[in-house]
C-alpha positions as a printed Julia matrix, in Angstrom:
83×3 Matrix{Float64}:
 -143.81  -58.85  -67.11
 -141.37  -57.54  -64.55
 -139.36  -55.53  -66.47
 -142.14  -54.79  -69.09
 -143.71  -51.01  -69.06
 -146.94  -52.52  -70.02
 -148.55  -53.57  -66.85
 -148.01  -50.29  -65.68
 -148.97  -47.72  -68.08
 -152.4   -47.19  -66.63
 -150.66  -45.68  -63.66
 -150.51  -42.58  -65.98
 -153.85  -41.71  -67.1
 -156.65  -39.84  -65.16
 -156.03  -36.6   -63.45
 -153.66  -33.96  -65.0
 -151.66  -36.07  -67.99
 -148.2   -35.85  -67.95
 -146.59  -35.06  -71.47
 -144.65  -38.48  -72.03
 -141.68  -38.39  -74.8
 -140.66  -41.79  -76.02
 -137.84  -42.52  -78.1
 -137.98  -45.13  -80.25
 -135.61  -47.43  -82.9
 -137.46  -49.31  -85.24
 -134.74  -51.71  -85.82
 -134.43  -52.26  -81.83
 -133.41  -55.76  -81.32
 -133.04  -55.23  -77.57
 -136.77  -53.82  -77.29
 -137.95  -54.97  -80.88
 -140.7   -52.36  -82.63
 -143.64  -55.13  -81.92
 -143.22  -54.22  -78.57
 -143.53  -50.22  -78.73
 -146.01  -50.85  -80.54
 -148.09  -52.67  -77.59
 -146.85  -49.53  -75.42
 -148.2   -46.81  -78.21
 -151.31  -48.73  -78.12
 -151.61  -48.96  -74.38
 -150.74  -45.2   -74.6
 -153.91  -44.55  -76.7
 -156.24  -47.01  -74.86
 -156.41  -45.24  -71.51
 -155.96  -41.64  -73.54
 -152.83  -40.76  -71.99
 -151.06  -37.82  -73.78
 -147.46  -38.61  -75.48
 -145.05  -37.84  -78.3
 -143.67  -40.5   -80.14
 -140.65  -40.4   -82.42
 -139.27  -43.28  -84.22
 -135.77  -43.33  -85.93
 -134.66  -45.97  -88.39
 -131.69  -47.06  -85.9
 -131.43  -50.08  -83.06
 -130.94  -49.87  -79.26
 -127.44  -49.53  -79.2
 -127.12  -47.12  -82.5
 -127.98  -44.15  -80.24
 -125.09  -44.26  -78.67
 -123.24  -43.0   -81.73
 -122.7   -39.71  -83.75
 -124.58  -38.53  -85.65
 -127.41  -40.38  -83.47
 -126.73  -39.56  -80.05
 -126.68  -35.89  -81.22
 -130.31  -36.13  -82.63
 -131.52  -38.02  -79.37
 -130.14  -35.27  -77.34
 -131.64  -32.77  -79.44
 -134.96  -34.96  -79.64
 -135.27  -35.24  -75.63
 -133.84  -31.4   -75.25
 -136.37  -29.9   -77.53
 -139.75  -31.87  -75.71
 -138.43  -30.34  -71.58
 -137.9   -27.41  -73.47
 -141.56  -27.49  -74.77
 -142.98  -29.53  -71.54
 -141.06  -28.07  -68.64
């Protein structure tokens, strides 16, 4: 549970919620989908706001074109919207 973000995703709520972006590959085999899923769900349990988008790629897939280019664009268009 070290490394895992659930045990600390209550951190986030209460107070003025952050806008939270998370990235997602639904055929992740280094973080596999079962577990974002525990972390969307933790997400909506203590009503912390967050954007959620889920491509059809693995951990190590967004490292390559065309797929780095849409992550880029993905994270560059929420700081636009957050920031």
């Amino acid at each position: 549970s070290i490394i895992s973000p659930l045990p600390y995703i209550h951190k986030f709520a209460g107070g003025n919620p952050p806008s939270h972006f998370i990235l997602s590959g639904s055929h992740d085999v280094t973080f596999p989908y079962h577990l974002t899923d525990l972390v969307f769900r933790e997400y909506d349990r203590y009503h912390i706001q967050y954007r959620k988008k889920v491509l059809p790629v693995g951990h190590f897939t967004f490292r390559y074109t065309p797929f780095n280019y849409l992550a880029f664009y993905l994270i560059l268009k929420h700081f636009r919207t957050t920031l």
